[in-house]
C-alpha positions, 0 to 999 in steps of 0.5 A: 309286539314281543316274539311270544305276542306274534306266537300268540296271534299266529295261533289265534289266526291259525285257528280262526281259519282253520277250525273256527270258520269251519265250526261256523259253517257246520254248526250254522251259527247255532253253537248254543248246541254244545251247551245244555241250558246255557245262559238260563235264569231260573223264572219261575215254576208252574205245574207240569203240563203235556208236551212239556220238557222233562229235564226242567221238572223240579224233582225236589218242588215235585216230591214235596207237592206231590204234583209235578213242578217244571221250572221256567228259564230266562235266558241271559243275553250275556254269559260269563264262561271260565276255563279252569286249566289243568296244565300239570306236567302229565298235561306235556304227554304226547306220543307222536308229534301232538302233546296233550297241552296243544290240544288243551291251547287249541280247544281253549282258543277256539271255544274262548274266540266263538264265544267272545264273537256272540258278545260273551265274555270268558275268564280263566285259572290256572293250575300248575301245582297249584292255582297259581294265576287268574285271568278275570272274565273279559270280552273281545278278541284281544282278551281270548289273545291274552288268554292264549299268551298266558297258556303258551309262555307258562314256565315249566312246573317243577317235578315233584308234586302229584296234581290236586284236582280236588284243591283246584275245583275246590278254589273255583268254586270260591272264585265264580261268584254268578252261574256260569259256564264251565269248562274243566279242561284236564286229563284228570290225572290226580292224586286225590278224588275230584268228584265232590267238588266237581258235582258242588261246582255244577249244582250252580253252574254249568259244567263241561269236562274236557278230557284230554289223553293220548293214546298210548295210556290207553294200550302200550305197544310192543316196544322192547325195553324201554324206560318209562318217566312219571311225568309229575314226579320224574321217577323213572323205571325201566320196563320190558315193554315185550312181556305180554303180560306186563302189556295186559296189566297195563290195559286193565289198570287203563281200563278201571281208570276209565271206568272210575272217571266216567263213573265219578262223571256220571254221579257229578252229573256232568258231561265229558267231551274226549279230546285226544292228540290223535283226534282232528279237533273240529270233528271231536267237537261236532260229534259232540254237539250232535250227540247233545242236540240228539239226546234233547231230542230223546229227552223230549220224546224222540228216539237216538239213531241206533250209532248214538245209542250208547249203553248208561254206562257210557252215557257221560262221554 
């Protein structure tokens, strides 16, 4: 076995022991929590009844009848799920010991390895500057090991280009043929507007952001002078990191940042889980599965605890 392949299968049992075998206990084997409708084929339709699920009504089928319709699901026994990879050169940011990247190789391992052992099988694509290799949908232990290799052996993309996430989304759509389970992992960092493409994939597919930052891109510290590199392009700019008001600008640029994407979330109608570097990644999965599970309660007829019960606003994340 090459040095990269004993890399590739050190992190893989790394995370089997440390994250996976945790993930199995705390969920009980019921990982299907992370996923809304997964692995569903749309049966049939039938009039709305008491007790019935709301999510499944059709609005469409329900507007043109005038009688509300929900739909009835057959669930697959197998699901094809694809990681659509964002690893630009924004994605290499890290302020501590952390980078985006691990982050991204870690979720990735994880989710890829739970979902092979239930007999699933995953594919990904990946994006440098551009979508520049595919791996096609397999199962198995070995297959998540090829997946991994394929992440921590890319050569370094060259700084020059700004990322396109709206030609990476725009291409997966051509490639996934069949409804899948998707998960966008990227930091969302783009040159261009993603949502429409984003909100095209998910009207067959289902679709889950994941977001990776670190923390210094939401606030900059008192620091001095200091100079700062755009990761994509390597322009460079020298900054007087002390200035209050320079440290406020940043903030509020930050923070309509955060507003536009979890705004262009909302209106594709997907949900996001946070990953950041500073964040254990067992805890930042589980906080999401229980928010899930709580709001099909909700959905259902039941009410959300009062520290899970976020304004619309924020409901995207």
């Amino acid at each position: 076995m090459s040095e990269s392949g004993r890399n590739s299968e050190a992190i893989l049992r790394r995370l089997e022991w440390t994250v996976i075998r945790r993930l199995d206990g705390l969920l009980h084997g019921d990982y299907r929590t992370l996923f809304r409708g997964f692995g569903l084929d749309l049966a049939d339709l039938r009039e709305y009844q008491y007790h019935d699920d709301v999510r499944h009504i059709d609005w469409n089928v329900t507007a043109r009848l005038q009688t509300p319709y929900v739909r009835e699901f057959n669930e697959d026994r197998e699901v094809t799920a694809w990681f659509l990879l964002d690893l630009s050169p924004s994605v290499d940011f890290g302020s501590q010991d952390v980078r985006k990247r691990a982050v991204s190789t870690d979720f990735v391992t994880v989710l890829a390895r739970l979902l092979t052992r239930h007999g699933n099988r995953v594919g990904a694509m990946f994006y440098g500057s551009s979508v520049d290799a595919v791996v096609p949908a397999g199962a198995g232990r070995r297959h998540v090991l090829h997946i991994l290799h394929r992440m921590v052996t890319r050569p370094d993309v060259p700084r020059a280009a700004t990322t396109d996430l709206r030609a990476f989304l725009t291409a997966a759509q051509s490639m996934i043929k069949r409804r899948s389970l998707v998960f966008v992992v990227s930091d969302f960092i783009s040159a261009t507007d993603w949502s429409e493409p984003l909100a095209m994939l998910a009207q067959h597919n289902e679709i889950l952001a994941v977001r990776l930052y670190d923390p210094l891109e939401m606030e900059l510290p008192d620091l001095g002078m200091v100079v700062v590199q755009d990761a994509e392009t390597g322009e460079q700019l020298f900054v007087d990191t002390h200035d209050k008001r320079f440290r406020k600008r940043f903030a509020r640029l930050a923070e309509e940042r955060e507003r536009t994407l979890r705004t262009s979330l909302r209106s594709a109608g997907v949900d996001a889980l946070e990953l950041s570097t500073g964040d254990d990644l067992v805890d930042s999965i589980l906080r999401f599965a229980d928010l899930r599970k709580r709001r099909s309660q909700l959905a259902a007829g039941g009410t959300l605890p009062r520290h899970l019960d976020v304004a619309p606003a924020d409901a995207a994340t």
